[in-house]
N, C-alpha and C positions, 0 to 999 in steps of 0.2 A: 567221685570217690573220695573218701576220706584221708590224710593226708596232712603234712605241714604245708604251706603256702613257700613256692618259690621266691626267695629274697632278689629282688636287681638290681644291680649294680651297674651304672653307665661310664663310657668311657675308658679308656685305657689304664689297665690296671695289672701293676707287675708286683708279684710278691715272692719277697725272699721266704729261704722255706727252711728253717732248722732242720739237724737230722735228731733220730729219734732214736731210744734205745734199742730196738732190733736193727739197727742200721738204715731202716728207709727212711724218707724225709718227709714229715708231718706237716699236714697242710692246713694252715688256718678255715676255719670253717667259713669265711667271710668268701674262699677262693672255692669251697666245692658246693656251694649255693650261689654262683655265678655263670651263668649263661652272657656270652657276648653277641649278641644283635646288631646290624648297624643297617645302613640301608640298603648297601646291597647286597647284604645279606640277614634279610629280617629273621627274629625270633619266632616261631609258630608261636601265636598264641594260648597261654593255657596251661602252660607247664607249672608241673609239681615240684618244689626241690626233693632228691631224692639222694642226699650222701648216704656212702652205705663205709662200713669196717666189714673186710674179710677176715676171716677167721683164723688168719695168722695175724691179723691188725693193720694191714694195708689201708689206707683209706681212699676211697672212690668217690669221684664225679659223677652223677647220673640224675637223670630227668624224669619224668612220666606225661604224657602226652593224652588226654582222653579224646576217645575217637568223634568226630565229627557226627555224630549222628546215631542210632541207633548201634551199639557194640559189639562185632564180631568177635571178638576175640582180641587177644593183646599180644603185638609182636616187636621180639625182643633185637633188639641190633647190635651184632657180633660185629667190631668194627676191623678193621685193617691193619696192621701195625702204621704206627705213627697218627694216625686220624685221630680226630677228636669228634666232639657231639655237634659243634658248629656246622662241619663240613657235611652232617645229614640233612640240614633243615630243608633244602627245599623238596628231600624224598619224603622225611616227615611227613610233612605238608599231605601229601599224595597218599601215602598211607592214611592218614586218618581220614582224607576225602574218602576213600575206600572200604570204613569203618570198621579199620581195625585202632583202636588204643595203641600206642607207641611208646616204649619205653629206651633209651638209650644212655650207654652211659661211656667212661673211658677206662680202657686195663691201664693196668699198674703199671708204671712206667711212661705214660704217654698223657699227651691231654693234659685236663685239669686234675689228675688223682696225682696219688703220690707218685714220685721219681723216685728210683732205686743207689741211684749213685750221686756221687757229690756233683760230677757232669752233668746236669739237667739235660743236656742233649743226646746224651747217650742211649740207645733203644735196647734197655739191659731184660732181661729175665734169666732167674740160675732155674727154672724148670720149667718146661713148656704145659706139665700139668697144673703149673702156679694159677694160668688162667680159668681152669676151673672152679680154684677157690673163688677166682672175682665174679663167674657166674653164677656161681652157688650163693654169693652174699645178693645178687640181683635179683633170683630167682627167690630167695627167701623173702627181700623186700617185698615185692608182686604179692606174693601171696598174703603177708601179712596184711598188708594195703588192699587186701580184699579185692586187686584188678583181675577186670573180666578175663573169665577163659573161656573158649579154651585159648594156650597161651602157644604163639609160632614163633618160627627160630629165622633169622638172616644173616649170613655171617659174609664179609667179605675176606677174602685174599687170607691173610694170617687165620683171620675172624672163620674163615669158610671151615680153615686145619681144628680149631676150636669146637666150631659148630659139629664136627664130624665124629671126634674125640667125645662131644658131651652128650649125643645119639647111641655110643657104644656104650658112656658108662651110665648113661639113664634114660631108657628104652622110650619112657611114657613120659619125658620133659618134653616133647613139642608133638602138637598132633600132626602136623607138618613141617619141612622146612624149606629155605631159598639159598641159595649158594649166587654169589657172582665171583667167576676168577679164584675157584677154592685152589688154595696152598698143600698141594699134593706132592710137589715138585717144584722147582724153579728152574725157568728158560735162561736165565741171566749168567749160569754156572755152566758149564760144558759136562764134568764130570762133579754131581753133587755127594757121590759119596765118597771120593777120597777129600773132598771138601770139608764134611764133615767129620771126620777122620780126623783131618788134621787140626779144625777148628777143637775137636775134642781133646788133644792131646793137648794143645795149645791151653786151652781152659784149666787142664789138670797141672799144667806145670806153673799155673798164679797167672793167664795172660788173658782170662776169660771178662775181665773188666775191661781189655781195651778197646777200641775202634776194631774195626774188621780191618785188614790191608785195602791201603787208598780212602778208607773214610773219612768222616769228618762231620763237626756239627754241623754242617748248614743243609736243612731241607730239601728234598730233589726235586718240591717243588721249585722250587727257588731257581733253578736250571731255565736257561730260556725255553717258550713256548718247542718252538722250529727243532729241537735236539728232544723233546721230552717223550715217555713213554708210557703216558699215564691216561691219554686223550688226545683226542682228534677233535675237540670243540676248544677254541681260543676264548672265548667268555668264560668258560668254567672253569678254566684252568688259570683263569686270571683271578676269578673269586675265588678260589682255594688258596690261591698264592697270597690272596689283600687279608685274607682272614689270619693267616701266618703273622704278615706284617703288621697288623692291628694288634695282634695278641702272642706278640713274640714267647709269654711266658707257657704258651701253648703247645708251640713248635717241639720236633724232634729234628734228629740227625740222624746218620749212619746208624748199625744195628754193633753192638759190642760181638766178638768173639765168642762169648758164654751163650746169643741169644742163637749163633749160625750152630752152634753146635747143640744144644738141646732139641732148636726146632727143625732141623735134618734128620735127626733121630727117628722124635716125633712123627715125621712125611714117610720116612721110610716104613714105620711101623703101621700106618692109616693106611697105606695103601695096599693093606695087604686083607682089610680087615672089612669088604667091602660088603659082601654075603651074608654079614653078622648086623648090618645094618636095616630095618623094617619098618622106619620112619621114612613115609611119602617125601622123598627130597626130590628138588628142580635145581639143576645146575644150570646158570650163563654162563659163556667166556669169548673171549675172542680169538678167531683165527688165528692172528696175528700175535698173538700176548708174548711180550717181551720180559715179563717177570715171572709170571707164572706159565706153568707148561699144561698149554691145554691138552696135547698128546695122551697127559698122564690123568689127567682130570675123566679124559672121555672115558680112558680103559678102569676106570671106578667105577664110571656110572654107569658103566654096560655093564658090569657084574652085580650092581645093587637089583635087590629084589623089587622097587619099587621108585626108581630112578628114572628121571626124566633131563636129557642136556640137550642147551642150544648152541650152539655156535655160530657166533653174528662174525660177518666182513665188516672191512673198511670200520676197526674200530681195534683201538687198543688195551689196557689192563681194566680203567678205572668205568666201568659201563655203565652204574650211576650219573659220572659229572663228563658223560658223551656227550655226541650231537643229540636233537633233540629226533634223529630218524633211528637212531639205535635206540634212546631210552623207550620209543616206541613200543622196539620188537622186544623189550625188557619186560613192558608193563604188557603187552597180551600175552606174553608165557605165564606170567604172573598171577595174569587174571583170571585166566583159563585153567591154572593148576592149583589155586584155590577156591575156586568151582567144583572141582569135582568130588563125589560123596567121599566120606568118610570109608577108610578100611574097619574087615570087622577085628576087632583087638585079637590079638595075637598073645600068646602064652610065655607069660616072664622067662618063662626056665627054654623056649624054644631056641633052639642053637641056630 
């Protein structure tokens, strides 16, 4: 594919970040043509640099991946809030064995694109639709870039609430999609909508820039192994954490007050909207999930008209950087539900 050549950059590298006249904070282009690699956590080989400007002039992190072999198609990766493009490489990897094209990149506020607040740590967004401008500028990339399609959607945890949102508001943007652990809900809250209620209120009266109650910058990977909620594999949870620590300018914290309260909204409003959805989705999750509510995950995907969910034991939120007997039961759902033929297209205007 035709393309700029991705620039690399070795070694540890922290850059301060002016803020910019719309208030976000502009990033040297030296820092969103930089993929961080190390040993034990290698870069796939082959990556495109791919900075993209959303169209409110956010500027973004992103890569393009060409498929190992003859090209399926090009699938896009809806990441997690706080994730960055590091913490895929070794599903990368797996996906293009699989010959699909891979393209990933980071939303705003997180990763290597722009940060929203003078706090670099802070996990801020003032609209949870904001993430569609960043997939809209990703989506425009792809295309321009001439990448194979057809093009598929994966979205995890936040990325899943995303993915779900950009099926409603653009029927024919993926011929299929993958959900792990979608953000329909959260287990972590008892009662999520006086939650949001109150986060909303809080936002309206100027407090939507702060931490959440009990927040704070430092990463939950950073939480020891034996307390975490993120995985039941001690290796992966260790390279998630060394990638942090290599590349601190990477890292997130806690989510601000403005981002619980847009994306509660948001959850309440996707889950109501499931019937309206006609793009072949697969959902994973776990039993068990501690952040997301698989309870509310399932009752979506029983009412989608072309929905398919698994529910794996003995595993927690993050079913990517699992054991290696769950990523398993991950990639035959996987492989088997992008097997199967194509629907016949369905009528723009069909409710």
């Amino acid at each position: 594919m035709a393309g700029p050549s991705l620039h690399r950059h070795h070694g540890r590298c922290i850059v301060e970040m002016g803020v910019g006249q719309k208030g976000f904070k502009r990033v040297p282009q030296e820092r969103l043509a930089q993929l961080f690699g190390t040993d034990f956590n290698p870069e796939p080989a082959g990556a495109v640099w791919a900075p993209l400007t959303a169209a409110d002039g956010v500027q973004l992190r992103g890569a393009f991946w060409p498929a190992a072999g003859p090209p399926r198609g090009t699938l896009v990766v809806l990441q997690g809030r706080s994730e960055t493009i590091e913490k895929y490489f070794e599903t990368i990897g797996e996906w293009r064995a699989r010959g699909f094209a891979v393209f990933a990149f980071d939303w705003r506020g997180q990763g290597g694109s722009a940060r929203l607040l003078r706090d670099p740590r802070k996990g801020h967004v003032v609209r949870f639709s904001d993430y569609q401008v960043d997939l809209d500028a990703a989506i425009d990339w792809l295309v321009t870039q001439g990448a194979p399609g057809p093009f598929f959607g994966f979205g995890h945890s936040m990325g899943g609430a995303i993915l779900i949102e950009a099926l409603l508001r653009r029927p024919d943007l993926f011929e299929r999609a993958v959900t792990t652990a979608p953000m329909l809900d959260v287990a972590l809250i008892r009662n999520t909508k006086a939650a949001g209620r109150l986060a909303a209120v809080l936002t309206h009266l100027g407090l939507g820039r702060h931490f959440i109650p009990g927040g704070g910058p430092s990463p939950v990977l950073f939480k020891p192994f034996d307390d975490n909620i993120l995985t039941r594999d001690a290796a992966r949870h260790r390279r998630s954490r060394r990638i942090l620590e290599a590349t601190p300018q990477l890292a997130l914290g806690d989510p601000t007050i403005s981002w619980v309260a847009t994306s509660f909204s948001a959850m309440a409003r996707l889950r109501t909207m499931a019937e309206r959805i006609h793009t072949p989705l697969l959902g994973v999750a776990s039993a068990q999930d501690r952040v997301t509510s698989t309870p509310a995950a399932q009752a979506f995907f029983d009412a989608l008209p072309h929905g398919e969910f698994l529910v794996l034991a003995d595993c927690e939120h993050e079913i990517l950087i699992e054991t290696d007997a769950t990523r398993a039961w991950f990639w035959r759902a996987f492989d088997a539900f992008m097997a199967e033929p194509a629907l016949t297209p369905w009528p723009a205007s069909q409710e």
